[in-house]
N, C-alpha and C positions, 0 to 999 in steps of 0.2 A: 707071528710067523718067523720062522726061525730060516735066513737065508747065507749062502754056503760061499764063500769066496775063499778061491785056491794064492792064498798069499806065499806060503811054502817057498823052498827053494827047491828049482826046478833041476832035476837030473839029467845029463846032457845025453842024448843020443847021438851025437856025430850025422843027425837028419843033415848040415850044410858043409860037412867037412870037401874038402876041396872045391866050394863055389865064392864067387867074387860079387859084393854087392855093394850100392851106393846108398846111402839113406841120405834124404833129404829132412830138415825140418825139426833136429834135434836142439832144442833151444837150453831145457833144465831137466833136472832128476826124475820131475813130474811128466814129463812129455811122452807120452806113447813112443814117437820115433827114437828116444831115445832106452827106451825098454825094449824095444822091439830091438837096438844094434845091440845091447846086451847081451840079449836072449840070441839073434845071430852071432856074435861070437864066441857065444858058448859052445855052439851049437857046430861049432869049425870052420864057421863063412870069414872069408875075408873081407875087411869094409874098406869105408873111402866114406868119409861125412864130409856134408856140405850145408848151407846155410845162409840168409842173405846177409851182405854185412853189416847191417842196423840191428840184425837180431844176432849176430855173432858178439860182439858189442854189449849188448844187453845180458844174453846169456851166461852159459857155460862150457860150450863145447868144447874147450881145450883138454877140459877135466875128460870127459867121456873118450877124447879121440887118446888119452893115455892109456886109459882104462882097458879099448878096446884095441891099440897098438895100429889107430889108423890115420892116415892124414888126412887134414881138414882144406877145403878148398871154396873160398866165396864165390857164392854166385846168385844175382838178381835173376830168377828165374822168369822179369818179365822182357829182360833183352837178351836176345838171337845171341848175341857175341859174348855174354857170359854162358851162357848152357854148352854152348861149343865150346869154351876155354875148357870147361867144367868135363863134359865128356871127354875132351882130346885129351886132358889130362888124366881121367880115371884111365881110358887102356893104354897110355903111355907109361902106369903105375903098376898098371897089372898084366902088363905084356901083353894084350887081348882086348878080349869082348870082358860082359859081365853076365852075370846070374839072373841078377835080383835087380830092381829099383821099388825102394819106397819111396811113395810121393808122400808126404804131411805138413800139407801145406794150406795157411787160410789167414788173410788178412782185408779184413772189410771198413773202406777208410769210412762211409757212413755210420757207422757203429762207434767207430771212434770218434766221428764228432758228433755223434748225440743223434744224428738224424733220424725220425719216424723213416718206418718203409714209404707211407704216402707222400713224402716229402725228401726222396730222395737226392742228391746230387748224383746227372747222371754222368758229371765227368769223375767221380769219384767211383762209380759205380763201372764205369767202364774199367777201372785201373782194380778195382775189387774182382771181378770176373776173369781178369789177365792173372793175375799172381793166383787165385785161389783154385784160376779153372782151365786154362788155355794152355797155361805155365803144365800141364800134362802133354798137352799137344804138343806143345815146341820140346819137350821132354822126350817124346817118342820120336818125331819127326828128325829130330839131331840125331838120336841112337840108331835111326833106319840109314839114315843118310851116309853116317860113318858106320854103320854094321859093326854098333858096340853093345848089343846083346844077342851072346850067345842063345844056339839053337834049345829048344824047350824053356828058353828062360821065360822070369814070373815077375810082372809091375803089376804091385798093388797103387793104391789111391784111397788114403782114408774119408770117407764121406759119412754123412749123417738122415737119417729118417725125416728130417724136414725137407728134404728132396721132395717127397712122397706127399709128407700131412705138414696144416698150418702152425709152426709154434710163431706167433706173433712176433715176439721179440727174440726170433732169432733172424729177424730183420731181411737184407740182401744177399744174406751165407747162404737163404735155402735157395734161390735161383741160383746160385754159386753151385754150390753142390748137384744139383740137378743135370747143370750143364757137365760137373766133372761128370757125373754116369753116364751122360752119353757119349764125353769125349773116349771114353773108355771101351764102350762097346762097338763105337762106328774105329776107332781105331784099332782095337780088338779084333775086329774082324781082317784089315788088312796085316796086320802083324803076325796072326795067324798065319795065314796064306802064303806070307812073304818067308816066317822061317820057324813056324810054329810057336813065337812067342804070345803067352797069354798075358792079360789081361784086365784084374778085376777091380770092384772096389768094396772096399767093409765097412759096411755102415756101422758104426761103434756105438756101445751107449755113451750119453751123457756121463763124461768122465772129467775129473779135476786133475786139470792140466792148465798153468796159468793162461794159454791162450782160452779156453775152456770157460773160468773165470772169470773173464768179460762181459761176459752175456747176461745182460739185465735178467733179476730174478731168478740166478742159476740154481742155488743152493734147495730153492722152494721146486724148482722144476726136476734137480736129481733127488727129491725125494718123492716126489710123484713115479717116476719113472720105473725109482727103486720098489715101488708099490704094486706097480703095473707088470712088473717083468717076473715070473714064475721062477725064475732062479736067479733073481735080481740084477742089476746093475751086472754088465762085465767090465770088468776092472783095468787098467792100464794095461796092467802084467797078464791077464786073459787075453788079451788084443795084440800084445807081444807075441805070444805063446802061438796064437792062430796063424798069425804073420809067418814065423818061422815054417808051420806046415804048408803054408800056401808057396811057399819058396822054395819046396822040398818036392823031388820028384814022386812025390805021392801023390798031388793033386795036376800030374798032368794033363789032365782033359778036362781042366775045372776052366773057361776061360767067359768073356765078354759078360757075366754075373755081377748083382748089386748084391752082396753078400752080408745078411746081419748077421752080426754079433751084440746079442742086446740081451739074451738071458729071456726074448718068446718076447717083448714087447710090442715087438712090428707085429705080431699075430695074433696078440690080444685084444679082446673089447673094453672086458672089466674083470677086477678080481674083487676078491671078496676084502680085502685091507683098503681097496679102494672105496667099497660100499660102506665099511664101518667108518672109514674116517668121514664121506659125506654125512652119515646120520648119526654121529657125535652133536 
């Protein structure tokens, strides 16, 4: 079966020319957040990257914040007093409010060290569900508080299908996830109300992305995935590409939605590449 991924380079529409946005989560080349500010600066947004400083460190984002002509600003998204340095500092940059927030953010310390889900640490596990999941909350909750997203503006939150269904070894990320969709929608909804800001999150396929890469048996699971999914795997740069219209006053009344991006996998049972490879 022959499946279709739009690698091309993308033609800019001026979809974000005059809007202001923060991506969080931009670690290397590989990284969705980091395609996704690509694809917003192409696209005429103005950025502001940000990132914890363990993973700034590790990373690359000095290279990207030239690339996209924006500054870079640390922030542990699990303490109160960086997220407010973080925000006070994006509209003291851009005279204002913002647009856009990307959240792309997930760090699960039982995974790191090896632990079964049945055998978790729950004091790891509580410090996993802060950064990966709450770290939204206190993300919105700063921006309400200082009224630093402008009206109609769009926070996504990239989550994944194990929210939903069990994949074993993707361990304490899918109660992570789970929680991020609901921080989303029960926030969603006052955010909404308060100044029309929406709210979603994109369930992405299983994509290679070093944080990605960790996860026990990944390679065998995105070729599964890639089997399962009617127009395969969506790609970094497809998830990018989505991002940008979900930012864009096109999708104004798209708001408090678990939104997949996976190429029909959430919606499938079985395909027919799945059946032949069983009965090999």
């Amino acid at each position: 079966m022959y499946f279709y991924h739009s690698n091309q380079s993308n033609m800019p529409y001026n979809l974000l020319k005059g809007k202001k946005g923060i991506i969080f989560g931009a670690l290397d080349e590989k990284s969705i957040a980091w395609k996704t500010a690509m694809r917003c600066h192409e696209e005429g947004a103005e950025l502001l990257l940000t990132n914890a400083p363990v993973a700034m460190r590790m990373g690359e984002i000095n290279k990207l914040a030239a690339a996209v002509n924006a500054p870079v600003i640390p922030c542990d998204v699990s303490s109160n007093e960086d997220v407010l340095n973080l925000i006070t500092k994006a509209m003291e940059h851009f005279g204002g409010g913002v647009d856009f927030i990307l959240h792309s953010i997930g760090m699960s310390l039982n995974v790191r060290k090896g632990k079964p889900y049945t055998e978790i640490d729950y004091g790891f596990n509580a410090k996993t569900l802060d950064i990966s999941a709450m770290s939204l909350h206190r993300v919105l909750a700063t921006a309400m508080k200082l009224d630093a997203i402008n009206e109609w503006g769009s926070v996504i939150a990239l989550s994944y299908i194990a929210a939903q269904r069990v994949f074993p070894d993707y361990n304490e990320m899918a109660d992570a996830k789970a929680l991020l969709e609901s921080v989303s929608r029960s926030f969603g909804y006052h955010y909404a109300l308060k100044k029309h800001v929406r709210v979603n999150t994109v369930s992405q396929s299983p994509t290679r992305t070093t944080a990605g890469s960790g996860v026990k048996g990944f390679d065998g699971f995105i070729n599964y995935a890639e089997k399962m999914s009617p127009l395969g795997n969506a790609s970094s740069e497809d998830c990018a590409n989505y991002c940008v219209t979900l930012f864009s006053d096109y999708t104004r009344m798209v708001t408090m939605q678990n939104l997949f991006h996976d190429g029909g996998f959430s919606t499938v049972g079985v395909t027919e590449p799945v059946i032949d490879q069983m009965e090999k």
